[in-house]
C-alpha angles and dihedrals in degrees: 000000000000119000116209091238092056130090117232117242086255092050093052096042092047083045086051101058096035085066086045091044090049091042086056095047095052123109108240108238128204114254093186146000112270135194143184102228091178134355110198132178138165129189129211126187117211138187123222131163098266082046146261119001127183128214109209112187116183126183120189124193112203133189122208126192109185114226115263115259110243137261117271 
């Protein structure tokens, strides 16, 4: 059935959401330097025959500096 080399269902599925567990405990880190250049929106109401709708557009402008790689 088994061989000794190979990991039972329970130990893969343990080792699975370890990694998932550990993903979701991290800190997140900045990989780069990012900015909000314009933020732009515009809103539009609008009648139609089951009410008022609104139309709500939003452009944002970002810009993004990657982190310097490190010395070596």
């Amino acid at each position: 059935m088994a061989t000794k080399d190979s990991k039972s269902l329970s130990r893969s599925l343990g080792e699975f959401f370890g990694h998932i567990w550990k993903g979701v405990q991290e800190p997140v880190t900045p990989s780069s330097n990012k900015q909000i250049v314009r933020q732009e929106t515009t809103e539009e109401v609008r009648q139609t025959e089951s009410g008022k709708v609104i139309m709500r557009r939003t452009i944002v402008d970002e810009l993004e500096v990657p982190a310097k790689p490190p010395k070596t």
